[in-house]
MIMIMI-728370 format. One record per residue: x, y, z of N, C-alpha, C, O in turn; residue in three letters; chain. Coordinates in steps of 0.05 Angstrom, whole numbers, plus 5000, padded with zeros to 4 digits. Atoms other than C-alpha are relative to their C-alpha. Example, Ala and Ser with C-alpha at 12.3 -4.5 7.8 and 13.67 -1.06 7.14 Angstrom:
! residues 2
+------+------+------+------+------+------+------+------+------+------+------+------+-----+---+
|   nx |   ny |   nz |  cax |  cay |  caz |   cx |   cy |   cz |   ox |   oy |   oz |   r | c |
+------+------+------+------+------+------+------+------+------+------+------+------+-----+---+
| 5018 | 4976 | 5000 | 5246 | 4910 | 5156 | 5018 | 5024 | 5000 | 5039 | 5024 | 5013 | ALA | A |
| 4984 | 4976 | 4999 | 5273 | 4979 | 5143 | 4985 | 5022 | 5014 | 4995 | 5044 | 5018 | SER | A |
+------+------+------+------+------+------+------+------+------+------+------+------+-----+---+
//
This chain:
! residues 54
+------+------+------+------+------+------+------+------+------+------+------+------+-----+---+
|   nx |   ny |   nz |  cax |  cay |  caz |   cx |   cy |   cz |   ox |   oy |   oz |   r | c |
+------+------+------+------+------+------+------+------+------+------+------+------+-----+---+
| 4971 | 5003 | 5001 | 8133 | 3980 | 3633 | 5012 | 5026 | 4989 | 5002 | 5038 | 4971 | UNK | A |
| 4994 | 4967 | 5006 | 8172 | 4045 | 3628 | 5021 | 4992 | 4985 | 5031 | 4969 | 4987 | UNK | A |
| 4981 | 5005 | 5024 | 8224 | 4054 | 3569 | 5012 | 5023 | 5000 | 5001 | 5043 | 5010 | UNK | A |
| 4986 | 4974 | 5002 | 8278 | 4104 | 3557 | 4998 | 5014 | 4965 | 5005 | 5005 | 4944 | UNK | A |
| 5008 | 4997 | 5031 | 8256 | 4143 | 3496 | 5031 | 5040 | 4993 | 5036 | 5062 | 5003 | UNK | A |
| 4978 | 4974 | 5002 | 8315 | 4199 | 3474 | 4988 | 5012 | 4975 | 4983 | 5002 | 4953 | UNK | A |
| 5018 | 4978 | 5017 | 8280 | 4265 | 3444 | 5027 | 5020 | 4989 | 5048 | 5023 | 5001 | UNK | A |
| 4981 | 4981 | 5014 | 8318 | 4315 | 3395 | 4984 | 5022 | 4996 | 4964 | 5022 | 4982 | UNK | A |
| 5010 | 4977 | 5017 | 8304 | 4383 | 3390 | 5011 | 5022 | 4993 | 5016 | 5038 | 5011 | UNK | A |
| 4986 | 4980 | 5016 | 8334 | 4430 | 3345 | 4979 | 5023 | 5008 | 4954 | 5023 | 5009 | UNK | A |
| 5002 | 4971 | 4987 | 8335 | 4506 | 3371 | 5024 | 5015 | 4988 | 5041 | 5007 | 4971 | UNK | A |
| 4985 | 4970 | 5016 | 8372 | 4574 | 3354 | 5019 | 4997 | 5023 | 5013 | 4985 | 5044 | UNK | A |
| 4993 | 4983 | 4972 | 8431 | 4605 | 3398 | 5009 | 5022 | 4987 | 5016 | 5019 | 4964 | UNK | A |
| 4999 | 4978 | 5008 | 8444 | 4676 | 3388 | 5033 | 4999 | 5007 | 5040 | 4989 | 5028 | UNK | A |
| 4982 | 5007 | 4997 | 8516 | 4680 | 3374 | 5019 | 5038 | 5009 | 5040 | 5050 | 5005 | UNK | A |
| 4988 | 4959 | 4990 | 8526 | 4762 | 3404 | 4994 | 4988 | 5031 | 5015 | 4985 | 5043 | UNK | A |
| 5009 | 5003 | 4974 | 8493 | 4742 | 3474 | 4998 | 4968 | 5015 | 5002 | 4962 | 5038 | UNK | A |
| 4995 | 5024 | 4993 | 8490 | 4671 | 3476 | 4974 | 4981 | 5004 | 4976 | 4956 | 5007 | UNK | A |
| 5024 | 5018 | 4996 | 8413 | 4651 | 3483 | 4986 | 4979 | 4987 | 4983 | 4984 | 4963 | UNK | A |
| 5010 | 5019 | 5007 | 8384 | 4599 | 3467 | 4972 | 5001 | 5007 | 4961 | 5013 | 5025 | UNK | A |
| 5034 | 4993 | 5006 | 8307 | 4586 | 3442 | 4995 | 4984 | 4981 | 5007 | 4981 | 4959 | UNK | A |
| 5006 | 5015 | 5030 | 8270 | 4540 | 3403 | 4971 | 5015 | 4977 | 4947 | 5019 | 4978 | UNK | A |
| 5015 | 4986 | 5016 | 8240 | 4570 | 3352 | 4965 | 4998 | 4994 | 4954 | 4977 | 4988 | UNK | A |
| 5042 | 5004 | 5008 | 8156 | 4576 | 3339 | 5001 | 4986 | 4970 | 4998 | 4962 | 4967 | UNK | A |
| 5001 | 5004 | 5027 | 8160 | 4573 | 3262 | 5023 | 4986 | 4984 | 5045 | 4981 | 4995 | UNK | A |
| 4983 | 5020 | 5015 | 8195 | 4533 | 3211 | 5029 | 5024 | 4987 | 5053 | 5019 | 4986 | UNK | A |
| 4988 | 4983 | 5002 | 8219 | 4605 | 3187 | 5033 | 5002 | 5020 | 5038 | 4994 | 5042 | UNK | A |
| 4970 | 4996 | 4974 | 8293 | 4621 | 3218 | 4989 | 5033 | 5008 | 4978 | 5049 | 4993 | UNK | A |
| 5007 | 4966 | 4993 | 8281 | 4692 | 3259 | 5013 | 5013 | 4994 | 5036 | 5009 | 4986 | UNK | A |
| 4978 | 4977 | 5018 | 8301 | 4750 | 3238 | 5020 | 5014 | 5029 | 5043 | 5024 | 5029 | UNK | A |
| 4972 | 4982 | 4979 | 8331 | 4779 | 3308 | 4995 | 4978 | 5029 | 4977 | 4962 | 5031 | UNK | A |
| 5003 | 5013 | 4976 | 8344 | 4749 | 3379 | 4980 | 5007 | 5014 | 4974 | 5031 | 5014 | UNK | A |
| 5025 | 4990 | 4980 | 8285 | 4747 | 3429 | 5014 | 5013 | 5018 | 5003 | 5032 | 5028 | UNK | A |
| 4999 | 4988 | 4973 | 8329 | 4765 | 3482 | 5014 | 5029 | 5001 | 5012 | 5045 | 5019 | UNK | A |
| 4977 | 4982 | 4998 | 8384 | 4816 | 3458 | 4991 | 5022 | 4968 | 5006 | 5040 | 4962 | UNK | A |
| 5015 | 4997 | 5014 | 8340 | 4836 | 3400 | 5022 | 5003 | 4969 | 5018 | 5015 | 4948 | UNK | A |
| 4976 | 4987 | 5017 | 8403 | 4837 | 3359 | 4994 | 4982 | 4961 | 4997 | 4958 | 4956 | UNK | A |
| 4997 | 5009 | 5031 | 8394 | 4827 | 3274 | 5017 | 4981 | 4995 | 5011 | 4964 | 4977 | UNK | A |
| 4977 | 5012 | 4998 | 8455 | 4793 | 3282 | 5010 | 4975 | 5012 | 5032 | 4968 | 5019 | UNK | A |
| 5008 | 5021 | 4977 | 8439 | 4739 | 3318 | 5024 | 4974 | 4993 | 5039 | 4966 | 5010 | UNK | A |
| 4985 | 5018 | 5005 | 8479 | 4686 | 3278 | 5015 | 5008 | 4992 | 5020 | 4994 | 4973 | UNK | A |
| 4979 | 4988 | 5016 | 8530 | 4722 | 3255 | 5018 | 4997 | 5024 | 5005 | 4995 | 5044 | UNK | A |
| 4985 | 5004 | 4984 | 8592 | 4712 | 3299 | 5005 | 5031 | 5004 | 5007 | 5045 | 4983 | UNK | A |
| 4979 | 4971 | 4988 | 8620 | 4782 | 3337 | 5031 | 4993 | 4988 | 5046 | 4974 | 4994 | UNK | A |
| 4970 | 5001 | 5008 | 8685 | 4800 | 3297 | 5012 | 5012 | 5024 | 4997 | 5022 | 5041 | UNK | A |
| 4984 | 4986 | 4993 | 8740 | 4826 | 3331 | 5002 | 5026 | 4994 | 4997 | 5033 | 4971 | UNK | A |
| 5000 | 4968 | 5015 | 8751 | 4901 | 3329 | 5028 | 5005 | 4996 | 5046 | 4998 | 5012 | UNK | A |
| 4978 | 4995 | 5008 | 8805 | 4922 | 3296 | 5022 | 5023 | 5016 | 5010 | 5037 | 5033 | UNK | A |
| 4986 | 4979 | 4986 | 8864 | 4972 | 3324 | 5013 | 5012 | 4983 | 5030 | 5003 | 4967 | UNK | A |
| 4993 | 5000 | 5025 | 8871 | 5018 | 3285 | 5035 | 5015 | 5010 | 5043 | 5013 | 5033 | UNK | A |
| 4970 | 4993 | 5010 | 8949 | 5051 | 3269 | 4998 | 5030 | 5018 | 4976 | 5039 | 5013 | UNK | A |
| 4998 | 4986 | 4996 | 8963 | 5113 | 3309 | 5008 | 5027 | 4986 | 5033 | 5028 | 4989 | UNK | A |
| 4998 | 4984 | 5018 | 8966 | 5175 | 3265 | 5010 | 5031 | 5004 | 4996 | 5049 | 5013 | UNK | A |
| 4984 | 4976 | 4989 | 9016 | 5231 | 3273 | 4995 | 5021 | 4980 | 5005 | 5043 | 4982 | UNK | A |
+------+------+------+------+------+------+------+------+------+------+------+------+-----+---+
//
């Protein structure tokens, strides 16, 4: 008799490129697999503009 069984699995998304990956180790990584970026969770700020200077 077949049953509906609903699985959870917690994964990373790299918040510069957008990938997603579930992780090997219990460790959080230090950079994205795909975009290799340090920054992985860190949200992309906005860049600033700066003042034109006469």
């Amino acid at each position: 008799m077949a049953t509906n069984v609903t699985i959870e699995v917690r994964g990373n998304r790299c918040e510069r490129c957008g990938h997603e990956w579930i992780p090997r180790e219990g460790a959080e990584p230090r950079v994205c697999p795909k975009c290799k970026s340090p920054y992985w969770n860190k949200p992309r700020q906005k860049k600033r503009e700066r003042m034109d200077q006469k």
